[in-house]
C-alpha positions in Angstrom: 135.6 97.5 102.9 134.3 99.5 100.1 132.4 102.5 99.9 129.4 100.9 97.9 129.0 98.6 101.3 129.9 101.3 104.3 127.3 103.6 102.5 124.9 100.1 102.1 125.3 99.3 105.7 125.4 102.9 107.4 121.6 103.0 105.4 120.5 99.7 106.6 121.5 101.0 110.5 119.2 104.4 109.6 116.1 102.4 108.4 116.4 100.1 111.2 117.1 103.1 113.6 113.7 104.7 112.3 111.4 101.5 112.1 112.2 100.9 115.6 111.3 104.8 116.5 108.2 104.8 114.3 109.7 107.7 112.2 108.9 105.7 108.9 105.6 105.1 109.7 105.2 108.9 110.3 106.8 110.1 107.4 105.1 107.7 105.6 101.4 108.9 106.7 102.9 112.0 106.0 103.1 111.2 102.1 107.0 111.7 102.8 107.6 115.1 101.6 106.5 114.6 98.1 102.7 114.6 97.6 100.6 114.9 94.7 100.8 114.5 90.7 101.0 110.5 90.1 98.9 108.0 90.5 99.7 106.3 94.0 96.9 106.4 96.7 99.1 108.1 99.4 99.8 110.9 96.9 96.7 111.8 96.6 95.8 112.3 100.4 95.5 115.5 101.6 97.5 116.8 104.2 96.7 115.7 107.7 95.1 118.2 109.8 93.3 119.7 106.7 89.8 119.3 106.5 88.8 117.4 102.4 88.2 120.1 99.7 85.8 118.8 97.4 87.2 120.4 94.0 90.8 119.3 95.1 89.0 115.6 95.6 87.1 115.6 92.4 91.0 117.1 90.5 92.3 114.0 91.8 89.9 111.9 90.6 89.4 113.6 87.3 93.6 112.9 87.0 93.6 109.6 87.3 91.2 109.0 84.8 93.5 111.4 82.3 90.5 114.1 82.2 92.9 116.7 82.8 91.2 119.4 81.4 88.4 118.7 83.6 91.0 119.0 86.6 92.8 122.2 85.8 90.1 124.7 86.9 89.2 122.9 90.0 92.7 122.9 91.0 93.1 126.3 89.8 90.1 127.0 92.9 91.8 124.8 95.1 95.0 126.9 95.2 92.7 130.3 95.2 91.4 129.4 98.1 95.0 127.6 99.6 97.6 129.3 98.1 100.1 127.4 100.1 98.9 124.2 98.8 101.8 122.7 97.6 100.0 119.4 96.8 97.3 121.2 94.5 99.7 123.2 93.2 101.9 119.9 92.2 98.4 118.7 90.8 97.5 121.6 88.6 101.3 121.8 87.2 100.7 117.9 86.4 97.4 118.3 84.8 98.5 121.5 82.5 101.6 119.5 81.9 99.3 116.1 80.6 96.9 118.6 78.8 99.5 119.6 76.4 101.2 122.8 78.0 104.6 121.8 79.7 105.7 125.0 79.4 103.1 126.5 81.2 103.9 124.0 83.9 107.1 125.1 85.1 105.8 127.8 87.0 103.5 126.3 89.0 105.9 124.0 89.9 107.8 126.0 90.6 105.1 127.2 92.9 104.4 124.2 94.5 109.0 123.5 94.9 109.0 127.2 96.8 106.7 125.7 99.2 108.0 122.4 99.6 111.5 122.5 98.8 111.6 118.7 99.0 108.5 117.8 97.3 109.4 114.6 95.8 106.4 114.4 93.3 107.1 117.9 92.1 111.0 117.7 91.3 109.7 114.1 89.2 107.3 116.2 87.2 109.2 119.1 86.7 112.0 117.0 85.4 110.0 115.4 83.0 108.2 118.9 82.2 111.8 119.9 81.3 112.3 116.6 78.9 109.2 117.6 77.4 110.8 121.1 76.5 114.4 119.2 75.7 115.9 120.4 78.7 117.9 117.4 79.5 120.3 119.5 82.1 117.3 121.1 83.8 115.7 117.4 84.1 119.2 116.1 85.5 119.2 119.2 88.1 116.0 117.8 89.6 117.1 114.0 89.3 119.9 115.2 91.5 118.0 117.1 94.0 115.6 113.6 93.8 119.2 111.9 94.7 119.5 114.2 97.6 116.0 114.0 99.3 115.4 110.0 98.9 117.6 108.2 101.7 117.2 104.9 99.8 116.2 105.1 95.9 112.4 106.7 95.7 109.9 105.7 93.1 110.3 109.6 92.4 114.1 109.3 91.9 113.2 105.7 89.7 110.5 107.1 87.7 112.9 110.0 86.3 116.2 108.6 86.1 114.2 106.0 83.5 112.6 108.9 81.8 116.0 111.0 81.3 117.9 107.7 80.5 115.4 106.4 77.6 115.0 110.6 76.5 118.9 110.1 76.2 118.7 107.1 73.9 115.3 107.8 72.1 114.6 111.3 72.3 111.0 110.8 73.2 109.4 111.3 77.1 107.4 108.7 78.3 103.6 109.6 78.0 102.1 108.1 81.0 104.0 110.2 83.8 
């Protein structure tokens, strides 16, 4: 027996442990530990029990139609109001990363990591923030820590291990993330 297959089937026992407990459907309503800053529908979700902010609804929206600029001071409300947002904190770091200013995302990344340790959107982003800036080790940190939180491969984990292999063979970051 290898360790590719023990590791393979001890995973398939997990997922089948937590279907039949409902666990995955709970952490999946929950948006899994790594909200905000993409694209997906569930990302975009507040967190339960929160009652809807307008500006953080109309940032959203704004994002996904690339008007970033538009995005940046409703978010920058958002997390006035919410300071331990870390889902409109993920946002705003996305948006001033997409507007041009990836250095000036790291910190609010940063942010929105020291609230949510295992925010899954937020290590993608700030690993391609850190591509942006050539940082290829800095990138890999968070690809790790992505390696770590995702029991079986995330889109998270997916999305940046493409964007630090092609920045490895091109030297260019993918613009659409």
């Amino acid at each position: 027996m290898t360790m590719a297959w023990r590791r393979g089937a001890i995973l398939a026992v997990i997922v089948m442990l937590l279907l039949g407990t409902g666990l995955a459907d709970h952490a999946r309503a929950d948006g899994g530990g790594g909200g905000g800053g993409g694209g997906d529908d569930e990302r975009a979700n507040p967190p339960r029990g929160k009652p809807i902010d307008p500006d953080y609804t109309a940032a959203v929206t704004a994002i996904k139609v690339n008007k970033f600029a538009e995005a940046i001071p409703l978010l920058r409300r958002v997390v006035g109001r919410d300071a331990s947002n870390a889902d409109a904190f993920n946002w705003l770091a996305y948006a001033t990363r997409r507007n041009g200013d990836p250095a000036a995302s790291l910190p609010l990344y940063e942010k929105a990591l020291a609230i949510d340790p295992k925010h899954r959107g937020a290590h993608e982003y700030i690993g391609e923030a850190y591509l942006m800036l050539g940082n290829v080790a800095k990138a890999k940190e968070h690809l790790a820590r992505l390696d770590s939180l995702c029991l079986l491969p995330c889109s998270e984990y997916r999305d940046l291990k493409r964007a630090v292999e092609r920045y490895e063979k091109t030297g260019k970051v993918s613009a659409t993330h």
